[in-house]
C-alpha positions as CSV (number, residue, x, y, z in Angstrom):
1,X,194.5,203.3,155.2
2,X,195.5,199.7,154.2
3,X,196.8,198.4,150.8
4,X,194.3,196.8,149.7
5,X,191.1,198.9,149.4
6,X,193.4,201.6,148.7
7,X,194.2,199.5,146.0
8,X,191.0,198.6,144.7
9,X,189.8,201.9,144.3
10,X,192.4,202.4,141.9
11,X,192.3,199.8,139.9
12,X,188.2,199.0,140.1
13,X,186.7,202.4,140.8
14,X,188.6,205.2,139.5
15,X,188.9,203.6,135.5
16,X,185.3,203.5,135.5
17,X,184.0,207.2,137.3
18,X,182.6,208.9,134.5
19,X,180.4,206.0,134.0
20,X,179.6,205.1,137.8
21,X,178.5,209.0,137.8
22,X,175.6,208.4,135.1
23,X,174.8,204.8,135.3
24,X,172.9,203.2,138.0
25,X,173.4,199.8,137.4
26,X,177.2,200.2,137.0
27,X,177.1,202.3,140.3
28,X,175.3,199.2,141.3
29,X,177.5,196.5,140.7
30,X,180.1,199.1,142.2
31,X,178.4,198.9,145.2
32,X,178.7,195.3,145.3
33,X,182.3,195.4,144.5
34,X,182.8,197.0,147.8
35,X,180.4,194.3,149.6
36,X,182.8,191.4,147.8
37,X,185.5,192.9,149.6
38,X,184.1,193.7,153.2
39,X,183.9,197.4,152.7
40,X,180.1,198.1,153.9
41,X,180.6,197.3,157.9
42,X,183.3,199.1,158.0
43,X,182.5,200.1,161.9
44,X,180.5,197.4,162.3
45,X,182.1,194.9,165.3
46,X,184.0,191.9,163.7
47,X,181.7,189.5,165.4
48,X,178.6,190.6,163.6
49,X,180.5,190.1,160.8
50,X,181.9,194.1,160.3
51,X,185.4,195.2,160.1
52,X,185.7,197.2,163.4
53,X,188.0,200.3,161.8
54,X,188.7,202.8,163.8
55,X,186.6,206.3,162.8
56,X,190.0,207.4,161.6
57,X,190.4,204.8,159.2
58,X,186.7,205.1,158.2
59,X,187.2,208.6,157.3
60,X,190.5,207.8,155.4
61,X,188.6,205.4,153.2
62,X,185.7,208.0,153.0
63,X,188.4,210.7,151.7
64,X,189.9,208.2,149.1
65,X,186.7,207.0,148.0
66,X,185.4,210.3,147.3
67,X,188.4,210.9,145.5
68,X,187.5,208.5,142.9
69,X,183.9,208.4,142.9
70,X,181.9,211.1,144.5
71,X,178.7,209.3,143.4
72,X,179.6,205.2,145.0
73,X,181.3,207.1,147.9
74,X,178.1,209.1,148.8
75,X,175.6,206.0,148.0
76,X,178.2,203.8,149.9
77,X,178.0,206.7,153.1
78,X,174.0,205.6,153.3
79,X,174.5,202.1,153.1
80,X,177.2,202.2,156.1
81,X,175.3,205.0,158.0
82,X,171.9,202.5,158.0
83,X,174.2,199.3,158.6
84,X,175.8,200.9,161.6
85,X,172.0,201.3,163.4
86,X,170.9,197.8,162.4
87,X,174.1,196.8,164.2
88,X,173.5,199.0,167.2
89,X,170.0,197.7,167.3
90,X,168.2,195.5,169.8
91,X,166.2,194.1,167.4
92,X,167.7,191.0,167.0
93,X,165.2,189.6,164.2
94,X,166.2,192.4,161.8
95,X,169.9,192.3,162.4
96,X,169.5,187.6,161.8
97,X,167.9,188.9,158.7
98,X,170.1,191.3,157.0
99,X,173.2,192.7,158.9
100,X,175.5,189.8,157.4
101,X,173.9,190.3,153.7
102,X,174.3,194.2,154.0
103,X,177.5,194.0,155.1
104,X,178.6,191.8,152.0
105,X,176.8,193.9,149.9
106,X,173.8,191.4,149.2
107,X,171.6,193.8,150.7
108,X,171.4,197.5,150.0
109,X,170.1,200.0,152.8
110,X,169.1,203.5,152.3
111,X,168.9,206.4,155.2
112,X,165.9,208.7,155.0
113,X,166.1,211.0,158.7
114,X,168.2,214.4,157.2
115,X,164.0,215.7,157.8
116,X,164.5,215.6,161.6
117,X,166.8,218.6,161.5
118,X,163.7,220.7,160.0
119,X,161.4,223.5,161.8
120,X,158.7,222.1,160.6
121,X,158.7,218.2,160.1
122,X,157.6,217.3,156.6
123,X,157.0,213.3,158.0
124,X,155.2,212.6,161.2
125,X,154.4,209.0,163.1
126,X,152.0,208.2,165.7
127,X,151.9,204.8,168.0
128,X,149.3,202.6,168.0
129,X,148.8,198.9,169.1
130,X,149.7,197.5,166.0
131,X,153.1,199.9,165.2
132,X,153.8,203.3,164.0
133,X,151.7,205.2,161.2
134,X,153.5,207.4,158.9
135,X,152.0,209.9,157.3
136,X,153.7,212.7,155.0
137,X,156.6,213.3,152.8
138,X,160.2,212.3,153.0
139,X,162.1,214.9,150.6
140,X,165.4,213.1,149.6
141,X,166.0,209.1,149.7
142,X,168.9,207.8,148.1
143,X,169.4,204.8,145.9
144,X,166.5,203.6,144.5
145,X,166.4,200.3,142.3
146,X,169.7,199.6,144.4
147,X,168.7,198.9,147.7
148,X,166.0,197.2,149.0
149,X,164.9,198.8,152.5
150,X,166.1,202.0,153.8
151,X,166.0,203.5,157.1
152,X,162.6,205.6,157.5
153,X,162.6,208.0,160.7
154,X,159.9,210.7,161.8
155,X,159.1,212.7,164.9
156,X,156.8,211.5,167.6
157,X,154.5,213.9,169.3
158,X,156.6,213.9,172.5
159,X,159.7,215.4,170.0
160,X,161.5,211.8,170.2
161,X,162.1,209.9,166.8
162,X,161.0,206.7,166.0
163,X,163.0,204.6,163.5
164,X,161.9,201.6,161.5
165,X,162.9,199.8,158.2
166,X,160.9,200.2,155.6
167,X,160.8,198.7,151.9
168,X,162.2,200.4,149.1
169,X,159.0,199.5,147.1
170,X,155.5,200.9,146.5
171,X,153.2,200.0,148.5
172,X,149.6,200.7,146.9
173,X,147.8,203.8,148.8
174,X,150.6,204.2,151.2
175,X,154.1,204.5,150.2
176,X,155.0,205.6,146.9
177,X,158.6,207.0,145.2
178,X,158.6,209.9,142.7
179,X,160.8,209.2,139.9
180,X,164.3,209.4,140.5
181,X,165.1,213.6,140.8
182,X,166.9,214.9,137.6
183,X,170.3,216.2,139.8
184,X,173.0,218.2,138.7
185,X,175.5,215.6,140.2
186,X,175.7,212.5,141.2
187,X,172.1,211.5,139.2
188,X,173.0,208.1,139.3
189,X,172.9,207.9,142.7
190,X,168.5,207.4,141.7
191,X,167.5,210.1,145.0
192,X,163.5,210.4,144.7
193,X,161.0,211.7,147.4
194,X,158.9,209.1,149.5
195,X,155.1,209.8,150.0
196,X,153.7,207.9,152.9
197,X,149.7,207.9,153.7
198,X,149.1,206.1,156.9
199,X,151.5,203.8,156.1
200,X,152.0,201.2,159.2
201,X,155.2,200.0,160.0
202,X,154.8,197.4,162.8
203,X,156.5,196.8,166.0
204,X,159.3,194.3,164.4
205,X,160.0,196.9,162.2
206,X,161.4,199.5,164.8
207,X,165.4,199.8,164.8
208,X,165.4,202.2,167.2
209,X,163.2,205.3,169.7
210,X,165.9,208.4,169.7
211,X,165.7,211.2,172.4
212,X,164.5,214.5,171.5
213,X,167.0,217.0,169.4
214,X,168.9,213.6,168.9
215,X,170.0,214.5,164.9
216,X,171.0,218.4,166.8
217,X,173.3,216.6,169.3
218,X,174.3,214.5,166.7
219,X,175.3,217.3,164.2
220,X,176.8,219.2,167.1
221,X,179.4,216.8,168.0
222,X,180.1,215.7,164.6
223,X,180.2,218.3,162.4
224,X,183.3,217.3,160.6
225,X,182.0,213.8,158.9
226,X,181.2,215.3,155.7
227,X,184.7,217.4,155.9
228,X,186.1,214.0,154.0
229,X,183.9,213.5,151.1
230,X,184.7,217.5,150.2
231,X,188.7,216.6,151.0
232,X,188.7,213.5,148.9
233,X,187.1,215.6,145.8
234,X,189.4,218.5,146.4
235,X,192.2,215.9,145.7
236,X,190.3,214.7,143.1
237,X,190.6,217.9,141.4
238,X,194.4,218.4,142.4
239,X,194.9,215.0,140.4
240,X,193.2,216.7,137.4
241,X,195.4,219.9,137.7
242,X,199.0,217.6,138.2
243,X,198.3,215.8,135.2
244,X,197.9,218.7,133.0
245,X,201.3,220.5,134.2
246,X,203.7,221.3,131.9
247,X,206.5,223.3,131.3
248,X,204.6,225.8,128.9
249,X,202.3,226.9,131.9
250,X,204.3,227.2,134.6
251,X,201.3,228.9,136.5
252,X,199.6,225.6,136.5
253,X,202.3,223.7,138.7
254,X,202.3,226.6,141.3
255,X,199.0,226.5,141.6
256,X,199.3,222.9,142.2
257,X,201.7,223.4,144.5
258,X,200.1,226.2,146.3
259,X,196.3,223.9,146.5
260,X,198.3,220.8,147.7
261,X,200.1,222.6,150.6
262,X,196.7,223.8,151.9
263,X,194.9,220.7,151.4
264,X,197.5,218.7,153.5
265,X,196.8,221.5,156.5
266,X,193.3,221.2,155.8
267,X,193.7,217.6,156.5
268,X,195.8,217.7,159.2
269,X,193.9,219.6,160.9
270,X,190.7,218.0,160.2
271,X,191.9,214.7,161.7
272,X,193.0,216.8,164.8
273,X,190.1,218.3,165.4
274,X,187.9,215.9,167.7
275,X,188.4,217.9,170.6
276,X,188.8,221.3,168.7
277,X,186.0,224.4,168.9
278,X,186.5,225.4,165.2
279,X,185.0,222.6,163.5
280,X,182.1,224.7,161.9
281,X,185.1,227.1,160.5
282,X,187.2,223.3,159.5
283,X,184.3,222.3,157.3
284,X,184.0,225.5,155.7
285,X,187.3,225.9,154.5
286,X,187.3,222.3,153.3
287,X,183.8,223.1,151.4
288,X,185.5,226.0,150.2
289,X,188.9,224.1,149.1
290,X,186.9,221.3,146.7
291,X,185.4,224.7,145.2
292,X,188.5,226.0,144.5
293,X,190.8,222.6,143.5
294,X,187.7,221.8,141.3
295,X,187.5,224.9,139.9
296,X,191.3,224.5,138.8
297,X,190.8,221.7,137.5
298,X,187.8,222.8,135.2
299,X,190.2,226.1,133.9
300,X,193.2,223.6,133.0
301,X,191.1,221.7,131.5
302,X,189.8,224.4,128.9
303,X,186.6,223.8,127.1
304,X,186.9,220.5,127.1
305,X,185.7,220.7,130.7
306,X,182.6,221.7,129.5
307,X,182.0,218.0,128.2
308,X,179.5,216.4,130.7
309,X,181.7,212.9,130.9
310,X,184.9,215.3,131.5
311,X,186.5,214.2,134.5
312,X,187.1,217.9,135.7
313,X,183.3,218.7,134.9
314,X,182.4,215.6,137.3
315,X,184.9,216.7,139.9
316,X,183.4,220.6,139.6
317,X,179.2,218.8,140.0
318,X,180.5,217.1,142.4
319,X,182.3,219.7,144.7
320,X,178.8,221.4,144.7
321,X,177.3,218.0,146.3
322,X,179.8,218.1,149.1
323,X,179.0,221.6,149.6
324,X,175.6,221.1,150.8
325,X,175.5,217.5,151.9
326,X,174.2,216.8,155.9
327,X,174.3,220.9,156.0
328,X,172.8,222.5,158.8
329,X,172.0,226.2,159.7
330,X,175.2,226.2,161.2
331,X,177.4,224.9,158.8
332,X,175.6,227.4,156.2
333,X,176.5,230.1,158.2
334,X,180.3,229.3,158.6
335,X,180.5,228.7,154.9
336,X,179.0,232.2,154.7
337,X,180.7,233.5,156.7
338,X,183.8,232.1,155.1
339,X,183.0,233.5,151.8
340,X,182.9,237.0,153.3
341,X,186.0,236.4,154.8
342,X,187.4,236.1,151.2
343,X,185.9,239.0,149.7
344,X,188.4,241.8,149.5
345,X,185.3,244.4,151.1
346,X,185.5,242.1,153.7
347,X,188.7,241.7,154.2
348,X,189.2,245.9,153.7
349,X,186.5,246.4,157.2
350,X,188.4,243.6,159.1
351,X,191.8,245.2,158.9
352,X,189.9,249.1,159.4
353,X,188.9,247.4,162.5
């Protein structure tokens, strides 16, 4: 990654974590930091305004930002996920009216689709002549009170998905916002659950009409986009256990050792996996190295790590987000299957066999 966000994050970000992790407003004007310094169209072409980086470079940033500040890295992730299909949109009237002030930061834009990958859809739309009408329940929306629309999606009854921007404000018998969820991590972040009762979101509100089992083929081909967030924590918590190494505990700096060897294989073999079949198996481990880095980090750390501003106790709430964020059937089962692989039963049957 170049210097300079690299750069920023270190000096702007990572002095003010604990706070960004329990104060919306600060996680706010965090937010807008990054706008200020052309960090939210990251992939977006530099004619519209964006920054055009490569995916590698996006992830790199990803990994570093998460390192810092699991909570603006994972509000951030939204913004850039909802600015990239604005971008990609042909509706050109949306994009005049807020692709440039989303991409400085002026703007904030939420992502509410993770739904589509359920059984049974909790949210539903229907065309008419006048739009789409929504009707149901979205169950996770991120960043409320700091951004302004989000990106509302919902099945079709022909199994396509219908995207539209919606307002991130109440609209009286038709789209209302629980309070923002009391979460073990991350609570700044505001994430509530959207009610909508035949709410009607008209034509020049529609981003986008995605193919059937789009989010499937989506989460088939990328399954490794959420491997950086967990890689960028586990380094968080390999920071933690450096700084406490000493030469009373040698243990400590062999663990450290030991972590930071198989976090630089993790990576390395994260970034080389875009043609790779063992993705799934890549994200578990990763899942399961922020577990374990942050879990070192908490024991070094002693009781004090049971402080809920402690950097290690952050590092440790966080590692659980990363665990579960964008997971799918599939990616449960690897991690599963990843923990059994651990266990020394486990490990007794597989060598018997």
């Amino acid at each position: 990654m170049i210097a300079s966000p690299e750069h920023l994050l270190q000096t702007a970000i990572a002095p003010q974590a604990a706070q960004l992790d329990r104060d919306p407003k600060a996680l706010h004007q965090a937010f807008q930091t990054l706008g200020n310094h052309n960090l939210l169209g990251l992939k977006v072409k530099k004619e519209a305004g964006g920054q055009a980086w490569s995916s590698q470079a996006g992830y790199q940033f990803t990994e570093q930002l998460a390192r810092y500040s699991g909570a603006l890295a994972f509000l951030q992730s939204q913004h850039q996920r909802c600015v990239q299909e604005l971008a990609a949109s042909n509706n050109l009237r949306l994009q005049q009216l807020y692709l440039k002030a989303a991409i400085q930061g002026q703007v904030g834009l939420g992502v509410g689709f993770s739904h589509l990958r359920r059984v049974q859809q909790p949210v539903t739309a229907t065309a008419t002549t006048d739009g789409y009408v929504f009707n149901g329940t979205v169950p996770w929306l991120t960043g409320f009170g700091i951004f302004q629309h989000w990106l509302l999606a919902a099945q079709l009854p022909d199994g396509r998905a219908v995207f539209v921007l919606a307002p991130f404000y109440a609209i009286e018998g038709a789209l209302s916002f629980s309070p923002p969820m009391s979460l073990a991590a991350m609570g700044s972040t505001q994430t509530v659950t959207v009610t909508l009762n035949r709410w009607v979101a008209p034509h020049d509100l529609v981003l986008d009409i995605k193919p059937a089992g789009w989010i499937h083929s989506v989460d088939a081909t990328y399954p490794l986009t959420h491997n950086f967030f967990a890689l960028g924590c586990a380094q968080a918590g390999l920071d933690i256990l450096s700084q406490a190494q000493t030469s009373m505990f040698p243990a400590i700096a062999e663990t450290y050792s030991l972590l930071n060897a198989e976090l630089d294989r993790c990576r390395a073999e994260t970034y080389a996996a875009a043609p790779s079949v063992q993705r799934l198996q890549l994200r578990a481990w990763a899942i399961d190295l922020a577990v374990r880095c942050a879990h070192g980090a908490v024991i070094v750390s002693r009781g004090a790590a049971n402080y809920d501003h402690h950097p290690a106790q952050r590092v440790y709430r966080e590692a659980l987000a990363f665990s579960v964020s964008g997971q799918n059937n599939a990616v449960m089962n690897a991690s599963l299957a990843h923990i059994r692989r651990q266990t020394p039963a486990a490990k007794r049957l597989i060598k018997s066999h």
